[in-house]
N, C-alpha and C positions, 0 to 999 in steps of 0.2 A: 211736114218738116219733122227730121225724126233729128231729134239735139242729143248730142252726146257728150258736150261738156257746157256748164253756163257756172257761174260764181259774179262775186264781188269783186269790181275794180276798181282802179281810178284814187283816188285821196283816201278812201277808207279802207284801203288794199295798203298804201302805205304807207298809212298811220300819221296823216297829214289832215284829215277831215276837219271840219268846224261846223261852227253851228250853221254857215251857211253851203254847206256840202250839199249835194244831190248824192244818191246813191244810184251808182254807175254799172251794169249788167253787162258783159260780157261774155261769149259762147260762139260755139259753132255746131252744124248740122251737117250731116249728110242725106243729099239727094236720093230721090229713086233712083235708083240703077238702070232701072227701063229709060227714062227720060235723060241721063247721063249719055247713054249707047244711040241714043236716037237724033234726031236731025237738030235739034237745038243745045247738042250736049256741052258746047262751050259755053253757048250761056248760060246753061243752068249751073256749069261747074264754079261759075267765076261770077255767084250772086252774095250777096249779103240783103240784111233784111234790117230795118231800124224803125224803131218805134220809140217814143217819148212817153212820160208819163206813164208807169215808169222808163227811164232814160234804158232801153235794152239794143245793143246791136250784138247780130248772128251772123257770123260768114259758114258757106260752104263748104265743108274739107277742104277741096282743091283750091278755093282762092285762101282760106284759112292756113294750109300748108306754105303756097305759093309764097306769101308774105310771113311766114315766119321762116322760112331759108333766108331770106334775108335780114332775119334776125329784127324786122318790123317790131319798136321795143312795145308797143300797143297790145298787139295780138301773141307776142311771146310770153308775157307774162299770165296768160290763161293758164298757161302748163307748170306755173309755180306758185299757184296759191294753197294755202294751208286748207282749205275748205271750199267746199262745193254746194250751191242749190241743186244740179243735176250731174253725174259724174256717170256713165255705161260703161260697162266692160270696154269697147270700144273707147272712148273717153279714158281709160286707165289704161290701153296699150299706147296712145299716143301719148303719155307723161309718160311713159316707163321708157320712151324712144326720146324726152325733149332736147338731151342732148348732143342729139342728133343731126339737131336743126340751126346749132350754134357752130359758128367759124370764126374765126379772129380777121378776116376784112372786111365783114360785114357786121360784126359788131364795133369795130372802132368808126366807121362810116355811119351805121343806124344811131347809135346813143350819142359818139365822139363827135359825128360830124355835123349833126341835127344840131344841137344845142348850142355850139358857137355861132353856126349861121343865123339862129334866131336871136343869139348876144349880140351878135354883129349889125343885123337889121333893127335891134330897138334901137341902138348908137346912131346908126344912118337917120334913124326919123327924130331920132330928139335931137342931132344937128343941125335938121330941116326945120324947126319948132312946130313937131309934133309930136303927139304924146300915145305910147301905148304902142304895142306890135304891131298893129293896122288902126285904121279907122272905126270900125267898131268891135275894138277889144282894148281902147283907152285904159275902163275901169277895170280891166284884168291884168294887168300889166305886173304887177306883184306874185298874181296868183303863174303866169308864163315864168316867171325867173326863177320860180321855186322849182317850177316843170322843167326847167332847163338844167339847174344843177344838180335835180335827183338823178337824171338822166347820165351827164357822167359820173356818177359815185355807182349809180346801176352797172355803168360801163366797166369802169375800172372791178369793179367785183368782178364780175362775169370773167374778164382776161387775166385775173389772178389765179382763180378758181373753178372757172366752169360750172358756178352757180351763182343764179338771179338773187341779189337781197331785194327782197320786195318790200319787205317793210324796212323803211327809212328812220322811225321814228325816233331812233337814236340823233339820227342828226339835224331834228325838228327845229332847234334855235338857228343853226345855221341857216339853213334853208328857209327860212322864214327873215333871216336878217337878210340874204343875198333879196330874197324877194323886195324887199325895201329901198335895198341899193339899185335893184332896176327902176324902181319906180321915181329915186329920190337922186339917183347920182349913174348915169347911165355908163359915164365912164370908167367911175370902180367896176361896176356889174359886169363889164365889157372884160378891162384885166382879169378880175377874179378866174373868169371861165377860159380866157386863153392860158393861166398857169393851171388849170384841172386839168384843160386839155392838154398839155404838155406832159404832167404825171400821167396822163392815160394814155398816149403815144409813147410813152418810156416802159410801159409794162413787158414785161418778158411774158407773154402770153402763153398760157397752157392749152385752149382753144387748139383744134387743126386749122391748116389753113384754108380748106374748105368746107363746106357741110356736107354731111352724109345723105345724098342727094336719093342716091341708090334704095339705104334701107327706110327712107320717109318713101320712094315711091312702091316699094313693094308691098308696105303698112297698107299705103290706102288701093291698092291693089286688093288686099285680103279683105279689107275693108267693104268698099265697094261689092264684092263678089257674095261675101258673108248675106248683106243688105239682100241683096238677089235673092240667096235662100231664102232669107225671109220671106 
């Protein structure tokens, strides 16, 4: 496995960590060439790799790409941290292309539309009386509502601008009070994000309306080819 990008994600990426944070690895790699071209080349292309302790997941280029065209807000934010554990030439041709991979339907859809769904389903189970986004993420239930509303403020950035704010930390109390309100009053938590989502539906978005499909595939074209020489 030859890794051309890995960094720091997750809470301590947007300046949301505490004392009980994990610290969360994120990266991707590129396959052999030879094994790409040969009989099992889908799946090698469309692997990822995860390991715990430390908490590290690695996707593929090709599945690594695949889901950030869809502007995947997980795997998109590799290509906008301020720092890196491993960064390759390779690794610095795809952040010099990340906005590339951003479109305005698919970023109102990945950030906009994730996070009301999940507003919406805590409401559905604390009507039902039950507690917590599923059955066993009860005790995270604060920590999900904060993940939900950095997610449209991620959003609304990106459609103003055409750049990721990855660190949030600005807007630390808020997102830690909404966190409270999912946990404490699932109703507010519920309005709150159907009027984000309405400010992020009303953006006059800078975004095109599709991603740059073409120059993400020709990258990992060269890509790919490069590896070969090697």
């Amino acid at each position: 496995m030859h890794t051309l990008l890995m960094g720091v994600v997750g809470s301590t990426a947007y300046g949301l960590a505490t004392a009980e944070s994990d610290e969360d690895l994120l990266g991707l790699y590129i396959a052999d060439t030879r094994k790409v071209l040969g009989l099992d080349g889908a799946n090698v292309t469309s692997g990822s790799r995860v390991t715990t302790k430390p908490d590290v997941t690695m996707h593929e280029l090709g599945k690594y790409c695949g889901l950030a065209l869809k502007c995947n807000p997980t795997v998109t934010e590799l290509l906008w941290l301020p720092e890196y554990r491993v960064e390759t030439e390779a690794g610095r041709r795809l952040r010099a292309l990340r906005g590339a991979f951003l479109s305005t339907e698919y970023v109102r859809s990945a950030y906009g539309g994730y996070a009301v769904q999940q507003a919406r389903r805590l409401l559905g189970r604390h009507e039902a009386g039950k507690e917590g986004f599923s059955a066993d993420t009860a005790k995270r239930t604060a920590k999900h509502g904060r993940h939900c509303l950095r997610l449209l403020f991620q959003g609304q950035q990106l459609l103003r601008t055409g750049e990721l704010l990855l660190d949030v930390s600005a807007h630390r109390e808020d997102l830690f009070a909404v966190g409270r309100l999912a946990a404490e009053d699932p109703a507010a938590f519920t309005l709150r994000f159907e009027q984000e989502k309405a400010a992020l539906d009303a953006i006059d978005s800078v975004l095109p309306d599709r991603p740059d499909r073409e120059a993400i595939e020709t990258l990992v074209v060269d890509l790919r080819l490069a590896a070969l020489a090697d």
